[in-house]
C-alpha positions in Angstrom: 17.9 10.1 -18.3 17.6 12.9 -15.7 16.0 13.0 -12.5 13.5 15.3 -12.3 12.0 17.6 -9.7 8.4 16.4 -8.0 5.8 19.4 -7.6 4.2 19.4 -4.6 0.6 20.1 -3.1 -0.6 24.0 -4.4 0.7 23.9 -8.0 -2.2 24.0 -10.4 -0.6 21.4 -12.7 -1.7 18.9 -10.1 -5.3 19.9 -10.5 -5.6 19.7 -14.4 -6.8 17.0 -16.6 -4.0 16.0 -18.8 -4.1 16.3 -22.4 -4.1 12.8 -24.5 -0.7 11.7 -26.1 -1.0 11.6 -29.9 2.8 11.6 -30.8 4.9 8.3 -29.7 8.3 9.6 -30.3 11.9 10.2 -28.9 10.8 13.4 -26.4 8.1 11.1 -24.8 10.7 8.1 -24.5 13.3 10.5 -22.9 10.2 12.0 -20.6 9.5 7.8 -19.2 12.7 7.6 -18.8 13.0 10.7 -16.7 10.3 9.4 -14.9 11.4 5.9 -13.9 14.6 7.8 -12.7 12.8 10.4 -10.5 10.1 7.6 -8.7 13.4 5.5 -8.1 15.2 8.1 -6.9 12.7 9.4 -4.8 11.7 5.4 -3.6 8.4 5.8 -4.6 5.5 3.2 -6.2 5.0 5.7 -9.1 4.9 8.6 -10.9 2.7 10.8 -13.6 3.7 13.4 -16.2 2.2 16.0 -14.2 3.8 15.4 -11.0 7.2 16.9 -12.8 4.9 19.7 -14.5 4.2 17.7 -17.8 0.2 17.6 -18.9 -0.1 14.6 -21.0 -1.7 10.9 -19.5 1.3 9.1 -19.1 2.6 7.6 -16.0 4.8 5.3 -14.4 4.9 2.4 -11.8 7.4 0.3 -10.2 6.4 -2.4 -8.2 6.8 -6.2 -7.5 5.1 -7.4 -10.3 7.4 -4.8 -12.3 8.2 -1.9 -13.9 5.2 -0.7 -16.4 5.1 2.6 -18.5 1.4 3.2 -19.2 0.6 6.1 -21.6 -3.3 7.1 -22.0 -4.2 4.5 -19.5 -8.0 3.9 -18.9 -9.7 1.6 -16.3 -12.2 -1.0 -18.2 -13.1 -2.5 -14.4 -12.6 -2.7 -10.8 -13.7 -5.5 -9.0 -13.6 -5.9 -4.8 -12.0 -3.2 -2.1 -8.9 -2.5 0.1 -8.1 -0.4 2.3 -5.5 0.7 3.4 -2.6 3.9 3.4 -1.6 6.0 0.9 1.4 8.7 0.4 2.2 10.1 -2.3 5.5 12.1 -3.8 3.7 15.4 -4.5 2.3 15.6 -0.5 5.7 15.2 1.3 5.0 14.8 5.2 1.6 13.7 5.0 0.2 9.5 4.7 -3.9 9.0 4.3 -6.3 6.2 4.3 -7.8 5.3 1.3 -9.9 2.6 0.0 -9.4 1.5 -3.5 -10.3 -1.5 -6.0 -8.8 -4.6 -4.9 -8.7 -5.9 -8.3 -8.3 -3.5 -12.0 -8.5 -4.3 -15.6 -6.4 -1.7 -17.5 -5.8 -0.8 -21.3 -2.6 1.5 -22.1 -0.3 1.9 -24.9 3.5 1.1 -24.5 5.9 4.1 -25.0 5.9 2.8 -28.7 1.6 3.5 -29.2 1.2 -0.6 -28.7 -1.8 -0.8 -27.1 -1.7 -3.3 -24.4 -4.3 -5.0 -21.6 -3.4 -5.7 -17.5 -4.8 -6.9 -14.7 -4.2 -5.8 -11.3 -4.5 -6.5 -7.9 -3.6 -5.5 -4.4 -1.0 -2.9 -4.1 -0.5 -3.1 -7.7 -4.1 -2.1 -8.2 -3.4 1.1 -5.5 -1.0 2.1 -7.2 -1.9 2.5 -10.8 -5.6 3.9 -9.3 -3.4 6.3 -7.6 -1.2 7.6 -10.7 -4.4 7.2 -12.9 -6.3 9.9 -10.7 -3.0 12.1 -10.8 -4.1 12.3 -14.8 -7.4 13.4 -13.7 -6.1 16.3 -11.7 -7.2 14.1 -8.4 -4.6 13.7 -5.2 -5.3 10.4 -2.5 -6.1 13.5 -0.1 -9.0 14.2 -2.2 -10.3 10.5 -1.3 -8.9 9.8 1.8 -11.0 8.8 4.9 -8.2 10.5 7.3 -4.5 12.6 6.8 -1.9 12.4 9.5 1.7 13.5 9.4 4.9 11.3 9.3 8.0 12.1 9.9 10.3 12.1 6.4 13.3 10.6 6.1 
């Protein structure tokens, strides 16, 4: 596992729409497994391919409920709204407010092409919303009600 570096705001890999994965193999084990270590290292909720400069839809959260590795994710349904603030590893500095489904039904395949179902809520459900639209080429600033700066770490 290696920690990877996080793109930021103004590189066009942001703004693409990722490519599909078709092969389940070692190189897309070793890339999750880049990827849990970089949003852990960087303390965040989660991460996508192309926030380290990879096109494909895969991306990965780490929250409460867990740690889940979702590769071609797609929402079946959204139910209810929260609002509420939003940063985000590629837009260092910055924190927005953003209103999201309170509640999402999810399919994704597992890094080994099981396909799997899951329901989430809350912050849960902001944060795989959030890495979903990074696979869409979509950043919370695109969405968000209002920007401010905070002060980093």
């Amino acid at each position: 596992m290696a920690r990877k570096f996080v793109v930021q705001t103004g590189d066009p890999v942001l703004r693409e729409k990722c490519k599909e994965v078709k092969s389940f193999n070692p190189e897309l084990f070793s890339l999750l497994d880049d990827m849990k270590e970089t949003v852990r290292a960087e303390n965040g909720a989660g991460l996508a391919a192309p926030q380290i400069g990879v096109n494909i839809r895969a991306v990965v959260v780490d929250v409460e409920e867990g740690f889940f590795e979702l590769v071609n994710p797609v929402i079946l349904a959204t139910k209810g709204e929260q609002v509420g603030p939003e940063g985000c590893l590629s837009v260092k500095g910055k924190q927005g407010t953003v209103a999201r489904p309170y509640r999402v039904k999810a399919e994704y395949r597992d890094r080994f092409g099981r396909k799997h179902k899951l329901t989430a809520e809350g912050f849960f459900a902001r944060a795989v919303c959030h890495e979903l639209d990074h696979l869409d080429g979509v950043l919370y600033t695109d969405r968000a009600s209002e920007i401010h700066d905070i002060e980093e770490d």
